[in-house]
N, C-alpha and C positions, 0 to 999 in steps of 0.2 A: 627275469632271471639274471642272475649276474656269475659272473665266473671266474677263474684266474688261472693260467698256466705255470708251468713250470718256472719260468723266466720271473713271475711275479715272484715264487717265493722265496727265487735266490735274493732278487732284492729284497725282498723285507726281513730275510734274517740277517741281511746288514746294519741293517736301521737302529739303531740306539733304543735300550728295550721300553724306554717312556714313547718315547714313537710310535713304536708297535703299538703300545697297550692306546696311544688315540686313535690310530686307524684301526683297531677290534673295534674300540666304541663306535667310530663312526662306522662302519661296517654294520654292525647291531641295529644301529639307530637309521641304516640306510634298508636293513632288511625289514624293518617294524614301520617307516613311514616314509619312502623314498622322496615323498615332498615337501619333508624337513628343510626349511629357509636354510639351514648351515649346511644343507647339501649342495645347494646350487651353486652354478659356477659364474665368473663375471667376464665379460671382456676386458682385455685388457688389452692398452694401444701398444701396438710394437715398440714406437719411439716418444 
């Protein structure tokens, strides 16, 4: 189950609304198959 507080949604109605409308999709697409390759996340090295 996933969730978002208050705090998420002040930031996302800052976001520029082509923004938003990619994290709906991925959102959708994170709720219909959460081990969607374009879900995961990578390491990435500090320096």
């Amino acid at each position: 189950m996933h969730y978002t507080n208050r705090k998420f949604w002040l930031f996302y109605d800052q976001l520029p609304k082509d923004i938003q409308q990619i994290a709906d999709v991925s959102y959708e697409l994170l709720k219909t198959n959460p081990s969607h390759p374009s879900l995961h996340f990578k390491k990435v090295n500090k320096y």
